[in-house]
C-alpha positions in Angstrom: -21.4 81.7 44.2 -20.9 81.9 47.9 -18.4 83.2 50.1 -16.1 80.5 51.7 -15.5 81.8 54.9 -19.4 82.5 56.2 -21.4 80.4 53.1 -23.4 83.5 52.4 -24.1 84.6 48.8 -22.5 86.4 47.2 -23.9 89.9 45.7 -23.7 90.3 41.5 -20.9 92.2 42.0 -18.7 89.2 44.0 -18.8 90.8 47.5 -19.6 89.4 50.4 -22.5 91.2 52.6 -20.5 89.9 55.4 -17.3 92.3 54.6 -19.2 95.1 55.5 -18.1 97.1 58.9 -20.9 96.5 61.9 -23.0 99.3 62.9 -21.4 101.9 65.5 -23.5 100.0 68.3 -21.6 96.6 67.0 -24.6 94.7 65.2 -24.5 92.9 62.4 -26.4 90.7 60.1 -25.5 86.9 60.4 -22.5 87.1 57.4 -21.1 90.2 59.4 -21.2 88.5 63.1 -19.6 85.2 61.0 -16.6 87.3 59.7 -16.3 89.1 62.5 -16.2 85.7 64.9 -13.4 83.9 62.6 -13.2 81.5 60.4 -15.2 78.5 61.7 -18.2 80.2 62.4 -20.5 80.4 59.5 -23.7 82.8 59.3 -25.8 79.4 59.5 -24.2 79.1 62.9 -25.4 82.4 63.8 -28.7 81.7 63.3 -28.8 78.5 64.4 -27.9 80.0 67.9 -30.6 82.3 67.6 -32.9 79.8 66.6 -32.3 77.7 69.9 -32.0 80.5 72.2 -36.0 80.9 71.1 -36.2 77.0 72.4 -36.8 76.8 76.5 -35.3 73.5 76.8 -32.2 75.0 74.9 -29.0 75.7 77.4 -29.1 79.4 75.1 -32.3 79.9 75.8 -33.0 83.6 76.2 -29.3 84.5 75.2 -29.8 86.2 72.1 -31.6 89.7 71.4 -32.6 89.5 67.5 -33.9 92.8 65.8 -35.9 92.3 62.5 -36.3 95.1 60.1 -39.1 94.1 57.6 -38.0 95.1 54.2 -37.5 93.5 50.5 -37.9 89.9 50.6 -37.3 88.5 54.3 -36.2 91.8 55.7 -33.0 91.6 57.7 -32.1 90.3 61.5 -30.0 92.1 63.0 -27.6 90.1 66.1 -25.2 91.6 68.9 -21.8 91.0 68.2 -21.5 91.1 71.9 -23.9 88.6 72.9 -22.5 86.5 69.3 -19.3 86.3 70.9 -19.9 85.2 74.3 -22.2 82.1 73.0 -19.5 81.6 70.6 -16.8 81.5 73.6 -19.7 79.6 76.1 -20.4 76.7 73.2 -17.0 75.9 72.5 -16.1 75.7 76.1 -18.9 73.4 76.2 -17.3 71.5 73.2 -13.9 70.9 74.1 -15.1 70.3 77.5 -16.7 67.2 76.0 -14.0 65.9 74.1 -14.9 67.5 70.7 -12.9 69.6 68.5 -10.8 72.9 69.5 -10.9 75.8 67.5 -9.3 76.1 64.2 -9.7 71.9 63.2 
């Protein structure tokens, strides 16, 4: 099963890992930076931002900090919330700027 505000799987017990508190410092893996940014942001979003701000032709291009601790599996990468929520704010700007849809549609 998967959690229907951030997509993310769900552990055997039927939590999501994104209803865990961020860190003091305010990171937080991909499900936690979703619930934390509301409910139209998935944890797919998340990384799809960091995955273009690793692009130089990419308008995010350098925006994001990642930090990947190796571990079981994949590890885990760990985002700002800070840094999250700004791209979050600058990319919707962008969006309804454009025409496209406002928040909560």
């Amino acid at each position: 099963m998967t959690c229907r505000h951030c997509r993310s799987r769900l552990t055997p017990a039927g939590r999501c890992p994104g209803d865990t508190p961020l860190t003091r410092h305010r990171y937080g893996t991909a499900a936690q930076i979703a619930h934390a940014l509301g409910p139209d942001i998935t944890a797919a979003r998340v990384r799809d931002w960091a995955r273009r701000s690793r692009d130089p032709n990419d308008p995010l291009h350098g925006r994001v900090t990642t930090w990947h601790i190796p571990g079981r599996a994949r590890g885990t990468t760990w985002y700002d919330h800070q840094e999250m929520s700004t791209i979050e704010r600058d990319t919707r700007l962008t969006v309804e700027g454009r025409g496209g849809p406002t928040r909560g549609q």
